[in-house]
C-alpha positions as CSV (number, residue, x, y, z in Angstrom):
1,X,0.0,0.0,0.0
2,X,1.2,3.8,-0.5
3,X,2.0,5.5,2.4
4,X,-0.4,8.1,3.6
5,X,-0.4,11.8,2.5
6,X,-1.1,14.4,5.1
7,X,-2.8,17.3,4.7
8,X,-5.0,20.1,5.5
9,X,-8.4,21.9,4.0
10,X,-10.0,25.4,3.5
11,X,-13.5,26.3,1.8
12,X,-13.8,29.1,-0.9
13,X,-16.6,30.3,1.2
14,X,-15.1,29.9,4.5
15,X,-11.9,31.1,3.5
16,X,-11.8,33.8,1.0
17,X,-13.6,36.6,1.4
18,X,-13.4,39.4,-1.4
19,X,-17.6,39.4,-1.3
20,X,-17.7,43.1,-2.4
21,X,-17.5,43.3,-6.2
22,X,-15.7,40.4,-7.1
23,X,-18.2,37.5,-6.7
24,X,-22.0,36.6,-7.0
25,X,-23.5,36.5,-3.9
26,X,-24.3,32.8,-2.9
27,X,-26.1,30.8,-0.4
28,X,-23.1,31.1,2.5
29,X,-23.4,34.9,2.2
30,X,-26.9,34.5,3.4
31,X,-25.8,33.1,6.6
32,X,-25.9,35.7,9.6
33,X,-23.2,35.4,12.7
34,X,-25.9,35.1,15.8
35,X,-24.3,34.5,18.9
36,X,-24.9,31.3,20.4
37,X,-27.1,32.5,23.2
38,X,-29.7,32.2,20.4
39,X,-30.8,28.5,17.8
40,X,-28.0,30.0,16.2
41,X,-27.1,26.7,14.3
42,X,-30.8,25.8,13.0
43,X,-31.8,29.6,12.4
44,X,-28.3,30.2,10.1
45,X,-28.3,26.5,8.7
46,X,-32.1,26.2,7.2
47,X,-32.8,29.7,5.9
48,X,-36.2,30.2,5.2
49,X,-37.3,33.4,2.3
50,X,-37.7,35.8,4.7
51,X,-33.5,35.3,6.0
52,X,-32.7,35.3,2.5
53,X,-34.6,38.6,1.9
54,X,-32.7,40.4,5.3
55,X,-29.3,39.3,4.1
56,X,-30.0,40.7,0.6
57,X,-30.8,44.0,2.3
58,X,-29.4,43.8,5.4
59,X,-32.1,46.3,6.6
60,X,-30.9,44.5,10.2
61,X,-27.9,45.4,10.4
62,X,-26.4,41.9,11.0
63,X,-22.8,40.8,10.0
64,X,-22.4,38.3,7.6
65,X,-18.5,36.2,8.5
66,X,-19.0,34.2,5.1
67,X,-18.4,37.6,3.4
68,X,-15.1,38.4,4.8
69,X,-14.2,34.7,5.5
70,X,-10.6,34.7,6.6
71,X,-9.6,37.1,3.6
72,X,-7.6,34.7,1.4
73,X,-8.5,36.3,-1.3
74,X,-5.7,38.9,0.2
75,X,-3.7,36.7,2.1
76,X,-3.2,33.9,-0.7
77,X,0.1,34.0,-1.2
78,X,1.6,34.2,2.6
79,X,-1.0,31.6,3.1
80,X,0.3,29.2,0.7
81,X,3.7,29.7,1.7
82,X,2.7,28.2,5.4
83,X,1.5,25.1,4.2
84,X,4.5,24.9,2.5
85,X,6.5,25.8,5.5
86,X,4.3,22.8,7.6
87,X,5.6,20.5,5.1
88,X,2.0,19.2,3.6
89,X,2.1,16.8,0.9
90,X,-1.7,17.9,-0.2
91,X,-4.0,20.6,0.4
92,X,-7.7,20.1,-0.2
93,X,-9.7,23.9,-1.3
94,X,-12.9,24.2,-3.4
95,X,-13.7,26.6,-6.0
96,X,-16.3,29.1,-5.6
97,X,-18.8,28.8,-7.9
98,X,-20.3,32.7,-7.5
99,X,-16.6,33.5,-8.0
100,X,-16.8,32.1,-11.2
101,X,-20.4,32.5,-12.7
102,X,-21.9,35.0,-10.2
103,X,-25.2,34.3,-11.0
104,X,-24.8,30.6,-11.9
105,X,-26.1,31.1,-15.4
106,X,-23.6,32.8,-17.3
107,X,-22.0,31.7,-20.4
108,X,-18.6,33.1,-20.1
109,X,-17.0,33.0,-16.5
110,X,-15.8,35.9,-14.2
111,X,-12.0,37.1,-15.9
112,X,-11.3,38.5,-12.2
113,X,-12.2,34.8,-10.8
114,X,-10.9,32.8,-13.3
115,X,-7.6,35.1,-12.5
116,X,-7.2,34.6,-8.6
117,X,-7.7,30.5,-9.4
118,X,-5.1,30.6,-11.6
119,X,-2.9,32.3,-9.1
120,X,-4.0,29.5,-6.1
121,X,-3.3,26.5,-8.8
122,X,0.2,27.8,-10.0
123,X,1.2,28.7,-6.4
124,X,0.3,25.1,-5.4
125,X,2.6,23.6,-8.1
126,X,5.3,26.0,-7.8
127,X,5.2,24.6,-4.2
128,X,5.3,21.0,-5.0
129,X,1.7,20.7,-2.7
130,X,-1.0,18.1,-4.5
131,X,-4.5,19.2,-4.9
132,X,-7.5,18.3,-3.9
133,X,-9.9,19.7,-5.6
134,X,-14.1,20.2,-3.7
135,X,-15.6,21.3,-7.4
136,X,-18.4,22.4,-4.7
137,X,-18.6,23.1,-1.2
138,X,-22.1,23.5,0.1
139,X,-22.1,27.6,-1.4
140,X,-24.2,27.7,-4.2
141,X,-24.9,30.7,-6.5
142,X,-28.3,32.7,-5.0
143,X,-29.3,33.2,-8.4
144,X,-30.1,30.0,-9.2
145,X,-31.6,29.2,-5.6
146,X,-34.3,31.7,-6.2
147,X,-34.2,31.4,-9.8
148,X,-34.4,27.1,-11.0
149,X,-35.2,26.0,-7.1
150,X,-31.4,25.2,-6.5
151,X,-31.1,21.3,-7.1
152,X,-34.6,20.0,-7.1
153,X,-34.9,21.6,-10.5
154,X,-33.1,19.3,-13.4
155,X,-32.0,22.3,-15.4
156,X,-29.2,23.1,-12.0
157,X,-27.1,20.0,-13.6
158,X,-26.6,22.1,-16.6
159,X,-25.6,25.0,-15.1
160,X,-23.3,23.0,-12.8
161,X,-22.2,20.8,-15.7
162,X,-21.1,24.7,-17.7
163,X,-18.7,25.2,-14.5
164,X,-17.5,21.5,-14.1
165,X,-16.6,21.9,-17.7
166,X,-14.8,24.8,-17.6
167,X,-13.2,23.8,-13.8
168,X,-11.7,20.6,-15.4
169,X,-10.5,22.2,-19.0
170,X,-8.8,24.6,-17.2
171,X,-7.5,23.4,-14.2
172,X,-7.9,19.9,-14.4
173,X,-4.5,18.8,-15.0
174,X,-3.0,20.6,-12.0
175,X,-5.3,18.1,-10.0
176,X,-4.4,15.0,-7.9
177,X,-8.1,13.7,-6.4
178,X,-11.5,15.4,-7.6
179,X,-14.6,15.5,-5.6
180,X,-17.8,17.0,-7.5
181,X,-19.5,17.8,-4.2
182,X,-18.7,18.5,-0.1
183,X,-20.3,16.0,2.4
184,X,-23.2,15.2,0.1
185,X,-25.3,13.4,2.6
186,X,-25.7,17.0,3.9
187,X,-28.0,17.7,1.6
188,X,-30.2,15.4,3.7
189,X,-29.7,16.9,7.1
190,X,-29.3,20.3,6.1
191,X,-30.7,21.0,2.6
192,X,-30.4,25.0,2.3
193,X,-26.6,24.0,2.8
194,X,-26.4,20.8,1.1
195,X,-28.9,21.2,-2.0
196,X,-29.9,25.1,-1.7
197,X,-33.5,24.5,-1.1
198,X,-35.1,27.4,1.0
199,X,-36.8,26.0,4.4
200,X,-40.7,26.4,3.9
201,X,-41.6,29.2,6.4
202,X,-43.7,27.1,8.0
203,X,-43.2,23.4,8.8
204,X,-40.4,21.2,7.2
205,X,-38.7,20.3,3.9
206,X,-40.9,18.0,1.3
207,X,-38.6,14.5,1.1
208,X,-39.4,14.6,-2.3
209,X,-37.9,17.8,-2.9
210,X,-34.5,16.5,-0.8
211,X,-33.8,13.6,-2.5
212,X,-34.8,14.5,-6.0
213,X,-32.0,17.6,-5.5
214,X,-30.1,14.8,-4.2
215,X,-30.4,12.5,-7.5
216,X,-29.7,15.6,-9.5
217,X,-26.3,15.9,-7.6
218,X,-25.6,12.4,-8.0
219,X,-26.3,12.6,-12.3
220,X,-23.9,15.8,-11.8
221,X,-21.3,13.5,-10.3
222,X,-21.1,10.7,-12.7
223,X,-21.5,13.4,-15.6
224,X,-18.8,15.3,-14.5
225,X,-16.5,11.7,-14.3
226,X,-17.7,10.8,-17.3
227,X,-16.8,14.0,-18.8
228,X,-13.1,14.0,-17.1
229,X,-12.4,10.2,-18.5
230,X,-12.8,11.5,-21.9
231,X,-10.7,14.4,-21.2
232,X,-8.3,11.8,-20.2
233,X,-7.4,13.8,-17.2
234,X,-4.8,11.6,-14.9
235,X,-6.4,12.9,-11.9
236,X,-9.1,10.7,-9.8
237,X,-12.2,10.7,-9.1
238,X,-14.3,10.8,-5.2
239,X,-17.4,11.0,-3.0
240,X,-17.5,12.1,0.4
241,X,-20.1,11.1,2.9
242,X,-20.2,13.0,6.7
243,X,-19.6,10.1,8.8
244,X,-21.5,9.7,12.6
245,X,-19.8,5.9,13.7
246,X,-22.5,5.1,15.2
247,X,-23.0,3.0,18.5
248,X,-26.0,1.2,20.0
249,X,-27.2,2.9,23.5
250,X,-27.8,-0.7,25.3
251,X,-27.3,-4.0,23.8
252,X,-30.9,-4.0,23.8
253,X,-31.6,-5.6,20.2
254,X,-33.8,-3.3,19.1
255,X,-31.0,-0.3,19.7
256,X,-28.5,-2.2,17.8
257,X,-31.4,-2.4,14.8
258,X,-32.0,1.3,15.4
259,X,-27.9,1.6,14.5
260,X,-28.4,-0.6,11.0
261,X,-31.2,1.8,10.1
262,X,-29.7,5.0,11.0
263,X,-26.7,4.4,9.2
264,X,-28.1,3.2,6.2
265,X,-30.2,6.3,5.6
266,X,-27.8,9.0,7.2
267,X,-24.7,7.7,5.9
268,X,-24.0,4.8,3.8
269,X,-27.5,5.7,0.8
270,X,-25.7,8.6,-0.6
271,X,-22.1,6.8,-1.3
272,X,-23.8,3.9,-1.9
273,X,-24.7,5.3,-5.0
274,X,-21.6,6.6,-5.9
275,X,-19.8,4.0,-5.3
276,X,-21.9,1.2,-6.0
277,X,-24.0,2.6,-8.9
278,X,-27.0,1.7,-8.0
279,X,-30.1,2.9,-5.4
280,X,-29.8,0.4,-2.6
281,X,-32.7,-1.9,-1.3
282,X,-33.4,-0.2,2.0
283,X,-34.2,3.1,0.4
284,X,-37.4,1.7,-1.4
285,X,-39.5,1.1,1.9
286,X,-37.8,4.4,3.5
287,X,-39.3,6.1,0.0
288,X,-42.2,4.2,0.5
289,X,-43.2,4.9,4.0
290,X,-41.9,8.6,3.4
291,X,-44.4,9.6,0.0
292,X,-40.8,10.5,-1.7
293,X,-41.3,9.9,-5.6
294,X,-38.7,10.5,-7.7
295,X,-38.0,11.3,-11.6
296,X,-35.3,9.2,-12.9
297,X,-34.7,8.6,-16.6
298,X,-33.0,5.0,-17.4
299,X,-30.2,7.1,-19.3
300,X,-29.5,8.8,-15.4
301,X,-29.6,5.7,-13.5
302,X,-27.0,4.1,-16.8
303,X,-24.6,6.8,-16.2
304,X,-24.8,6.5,-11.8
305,X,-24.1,2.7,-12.9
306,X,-21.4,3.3,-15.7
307,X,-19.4,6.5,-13.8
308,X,-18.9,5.6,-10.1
309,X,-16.1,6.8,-7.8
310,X,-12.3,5.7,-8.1
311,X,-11.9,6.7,-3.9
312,X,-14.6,6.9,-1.3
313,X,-13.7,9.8,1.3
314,X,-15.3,11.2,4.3
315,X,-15.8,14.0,7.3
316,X,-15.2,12.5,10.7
317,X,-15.0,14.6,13.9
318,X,-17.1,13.0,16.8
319,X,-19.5,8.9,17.0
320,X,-22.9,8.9,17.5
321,X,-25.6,7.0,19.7
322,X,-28.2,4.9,18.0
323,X,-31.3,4.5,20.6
324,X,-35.3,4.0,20.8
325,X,-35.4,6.1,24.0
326,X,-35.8,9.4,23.3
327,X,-35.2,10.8,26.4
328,X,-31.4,10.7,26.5
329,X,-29.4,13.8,27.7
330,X,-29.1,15.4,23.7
331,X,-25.4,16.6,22.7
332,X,-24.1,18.4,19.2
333,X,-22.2,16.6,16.4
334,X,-21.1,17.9,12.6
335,X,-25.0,18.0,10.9
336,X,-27.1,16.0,13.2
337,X,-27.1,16.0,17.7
338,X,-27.0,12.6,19.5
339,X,-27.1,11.3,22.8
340,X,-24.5,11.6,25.1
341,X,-22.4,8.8,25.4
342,X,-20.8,8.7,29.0
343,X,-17.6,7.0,27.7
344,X,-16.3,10.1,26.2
345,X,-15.3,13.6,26.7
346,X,-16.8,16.9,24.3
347,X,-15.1,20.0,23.1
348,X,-16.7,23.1,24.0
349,X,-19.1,22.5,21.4
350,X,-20.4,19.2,22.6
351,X,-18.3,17.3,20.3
352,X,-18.0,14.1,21.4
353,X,-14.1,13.3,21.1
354,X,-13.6,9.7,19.9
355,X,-10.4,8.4,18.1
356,X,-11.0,4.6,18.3
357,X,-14.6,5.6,16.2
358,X,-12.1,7.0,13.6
359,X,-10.4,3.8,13.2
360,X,-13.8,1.5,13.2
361,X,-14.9,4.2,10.5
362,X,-12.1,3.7,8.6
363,X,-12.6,-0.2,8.4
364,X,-15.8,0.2,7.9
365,X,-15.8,2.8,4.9
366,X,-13.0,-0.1,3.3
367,X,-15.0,-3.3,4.3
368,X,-18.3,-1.5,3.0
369,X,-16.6,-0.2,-0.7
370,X,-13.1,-2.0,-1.8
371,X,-12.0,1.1,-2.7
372,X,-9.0,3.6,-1.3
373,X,-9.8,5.7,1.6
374,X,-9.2,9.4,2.5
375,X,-9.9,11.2,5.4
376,X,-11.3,14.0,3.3
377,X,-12.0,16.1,7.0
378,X,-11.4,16.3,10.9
379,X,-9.8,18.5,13.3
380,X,-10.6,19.9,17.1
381,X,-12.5,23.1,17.0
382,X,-11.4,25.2,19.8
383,X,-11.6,29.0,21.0
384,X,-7.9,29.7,21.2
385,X,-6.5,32.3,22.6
386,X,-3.7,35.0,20.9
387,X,-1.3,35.7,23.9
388,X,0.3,39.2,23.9
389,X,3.5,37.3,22.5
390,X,2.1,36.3,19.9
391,X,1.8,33.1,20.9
392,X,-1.2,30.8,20.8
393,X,-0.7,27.9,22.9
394,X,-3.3,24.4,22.0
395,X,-2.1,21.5,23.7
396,X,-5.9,20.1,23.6
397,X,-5.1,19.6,19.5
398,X,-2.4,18.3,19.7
399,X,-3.3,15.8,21.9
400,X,-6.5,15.6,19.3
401,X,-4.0,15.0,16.5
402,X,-1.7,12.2,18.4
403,X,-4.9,10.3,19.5
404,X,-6.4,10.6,15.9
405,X,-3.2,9.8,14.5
406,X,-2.6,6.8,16.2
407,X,-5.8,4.6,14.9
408,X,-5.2,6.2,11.7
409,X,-1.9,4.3,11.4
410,X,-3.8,1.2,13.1
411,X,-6.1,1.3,10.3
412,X,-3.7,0.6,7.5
413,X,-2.0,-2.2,10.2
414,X,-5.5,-3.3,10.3
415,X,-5.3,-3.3,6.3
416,X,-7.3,-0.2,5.4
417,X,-6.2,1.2,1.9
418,X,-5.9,4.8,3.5
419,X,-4.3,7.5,1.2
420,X,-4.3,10.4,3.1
421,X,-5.1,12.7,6.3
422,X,-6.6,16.1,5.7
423,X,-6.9,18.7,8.5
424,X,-10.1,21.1,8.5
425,X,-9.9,24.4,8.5
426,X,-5.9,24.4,8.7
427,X,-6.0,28.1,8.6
428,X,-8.5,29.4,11.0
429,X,-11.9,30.2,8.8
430,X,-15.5,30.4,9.8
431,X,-17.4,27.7,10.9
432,X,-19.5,26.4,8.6
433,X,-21.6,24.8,11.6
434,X,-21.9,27.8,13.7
435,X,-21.3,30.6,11.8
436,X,-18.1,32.2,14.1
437,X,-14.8,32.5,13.8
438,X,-14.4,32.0,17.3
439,X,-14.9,28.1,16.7
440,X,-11.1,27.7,15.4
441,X,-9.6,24.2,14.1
442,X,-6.4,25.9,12.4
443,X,-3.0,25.2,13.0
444,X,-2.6,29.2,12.2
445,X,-4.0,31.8,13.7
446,X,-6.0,34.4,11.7
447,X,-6.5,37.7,14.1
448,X,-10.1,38.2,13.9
449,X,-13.1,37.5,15.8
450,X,-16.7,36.5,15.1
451,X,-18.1,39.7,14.0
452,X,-15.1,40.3,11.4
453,X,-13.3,42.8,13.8
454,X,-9.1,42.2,13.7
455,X,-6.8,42.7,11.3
456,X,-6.9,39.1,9.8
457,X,-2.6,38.6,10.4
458,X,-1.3,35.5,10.5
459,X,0.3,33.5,13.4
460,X,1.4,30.2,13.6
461,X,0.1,27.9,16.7
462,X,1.8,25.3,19.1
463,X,0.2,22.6,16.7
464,X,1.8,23.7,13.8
465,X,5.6,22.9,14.6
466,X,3.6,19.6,16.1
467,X,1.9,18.9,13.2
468,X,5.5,20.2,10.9
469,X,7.7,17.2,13.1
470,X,5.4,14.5,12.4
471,X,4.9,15.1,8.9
472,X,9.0,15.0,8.7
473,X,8.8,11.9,11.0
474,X,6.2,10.5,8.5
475,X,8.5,10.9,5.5
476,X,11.1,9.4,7.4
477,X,9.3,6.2,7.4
């Protein structure tokens, strides 16, 4: 087996900035900072028409971090120098797709976008740092959210297929691993995100409506492989699920059934599809009992079949609990809450910190697909602190690293094809979860705070001469 490429991760929309005049606005501009005194997580995560109309006027008066991100856009260079300073062998970004067709529709791209990715592709290879490429992290161009409907409307693989097109014809050759979309089971948990479907004012998503923008994504997907293979690009292709590791409450039987279920529908449907090609079995009586009807041509479901994955990759930051009792003490997790489980410690977020559920996921993921693995996300989000030195000081991620680490390099004893390790948010950016910048997983420091106050300078953290030394250790075999 290869050895494992380490790494790190920004998104375009948590990361650059440069709102004013130089990009359509898009569904992450949308999202308010509310401090978390308020339902800060559901009221910025499933925006309903009436958000959407505030942020476009901003007659409230509310900040808006996606905006100003971490300013990349104006720190792209120093930036890029720091990974290449930590030593990295790959750095995983994703192309904003309002940076390049503001509106969505266009048929001609932005000149001053298509300008700054060209600067961020040749500074990677003058570097030596691979790419991995998100084609789309959750931001999605407002235009054609209010316009087509987002995904549930059939005409948003066109437009998406226009950018893939010009993504891969221009850039495509500078690029190591691909992945068409971000986390894409999101689009189930969080579908303004995920899908860019506006939350009904009153009451809840239609199913149908969430997993017909779903199917759309996954006919992007495969056309955008299909369209790469014939370009004969030497890069390959991915999917990435956000995976939970889930664990029975009690050995009661019917918890452990409870676990089957919930991870079939949370996290395995979506990359079973990609992977496998096909809509699995246990989604016909879930469609069934749910009234979800979908449109699907036979030439769709030929191409899911034909144009599957090359490497399956996933988010992991915290396991779950599976359980028919409802009444279990309720804690926070990346895109869904769960109950407690009294075996492990949480972050300040109510993270639940597990390294041995990284490893199970890892065989899991392997067992389940017989493909290569990457760990496409994880990290420790913390609210570090910028001593007057200069210095920011994180033991509690390093010691997150070392015990994540350590089953990683189990996993591939234990025979998992893993490829690489990628570090979220290895400059500080906002959190996509929460909306703050206060919620940092960086191994540098950017000097600003939640309502985009600070000069936005750059310092490096403890972590990052930890995270430099076993990189080189790494290398050294």
């Amino acid at each position: 087996m290869d050895t494992i490429l380490w790494g790190g991760a920004t998104a375009s929309s948590q990361y650059e900035g440069g709102f004013d005049g130089e990009k359509g606005m898009d569904t992450q501009d949308c999202r308010p900072y509310l401090p978390r005194t308020s339902n800060a997580t559901t009221e910025t995560r499933l925006l309903t028409n009436e958000r959407i109309q505030q942020a476009k006027t901003n007659e409230a008066g509310l900040f808006y971090p996606f905006r100003k991100g971490s300013r990349g856009v104006d720190f792209l260079e120093e930036d890029i120098q720091l990974l290449q300073e930590l030593g990295i062998d790959l750095y995983r970004f994703s192309i904003s797709w309002s940076r390049l067709f503001p509106k969505g529709d266009e048929l001609v791209p932005n000149e001053a976008g298509v300008l700054y990715y060209d600067r961020v592709f040749n500074s990677l290879k003058e570097k030596n740092i691979k790419i991995f490429l998100t084609m789309n992290h959750y931001a999605v161009p407002l235009n054609i959210v209010e316009t087509y409907d987002g995904w549930k409307n059939k005409e948003t693989i066109e437009l998406y297929m226009r950018f893939s097109e010009f993504v891969l014809d221009r850039w495509g050759e500078y690029v190591e691993y691909f992945l068409p979309f971000n986390e894409i089971n999101a689009g189930y948990f969080s579908p303004f995100n995920g899908v860019g479907l506006i939350k009904p004012e009153q009451g809840n998503y239609s199913f149908t409506d969430v997993f017909q923008s779903l199917h759309h994504q996954f006919v992007a997907s495969a056309r955008t492989i299909k369209l790469a293979r014939e370009m004969k690009l030497k890069g390959t292709f991915g999917s990435m699920i956000s995976c939970f590791c889930y664990y029975p409450l009690t050995p009661k039987p019917e918890d452990n059934l409870k676990l089957v279920q919930d991870e079939q529908v949370n996290q395995w449907f979506c990359m079973d599809v990609l992977s496998k090609g096909t809509y699995p079995y246990y989604m016909t009586p879930f469609f069934e009992k749910n009234q979800v009807v979908l449109d699907t041509t036979e030439e769709e479901l030929e191409l899911l079949k034909t144009y599957t994955c090359d490497f399956v990759s996933f988010s992991y930051y915290s396991s779950s609990i599976a359980t028919t009792e409802e009444d279990g003490k309720q804690t926070a997790g990346n895109l869904v809450v769960t109950t407690k489980n009294p075996y492990l410690k949480a972050s300040e977020w109510g993270w639940q910190i597990d390294p041995v559920g990284l490893r199970t996921t890892l065989n899991k993921v392997y067992d389940r697909y017989d493909k290569p693995v990457i760990i496409s996300e994880n990290g420790f989000g913390a609210n570090d602190v910028l001593e007057v030195d200069g210095t920011i000081k994180d033991p509690y991620r390093i010691d997150y690293f070392e015990q994540h680490f350590a089953e990683i390099l189990k996993a591939k004893t234990d025979g998992v094809d893993v490829r690489a390790y990628i570090a979220w948010g290895i400059i500080d950016i906002v959190s996509a979860g929460s909306c703050e910048m206060a919620k940092r997983y960086g191994v540098v420091y950017v000097d600003a705070d939640s309502e985009g106050n600070g000069d936005y300078k750059r310092y490096k953290k403890q972590s990052f001469d930890w995270y430099k030394e076993f990189i080189e250790e790494q290398k050294k075999g």
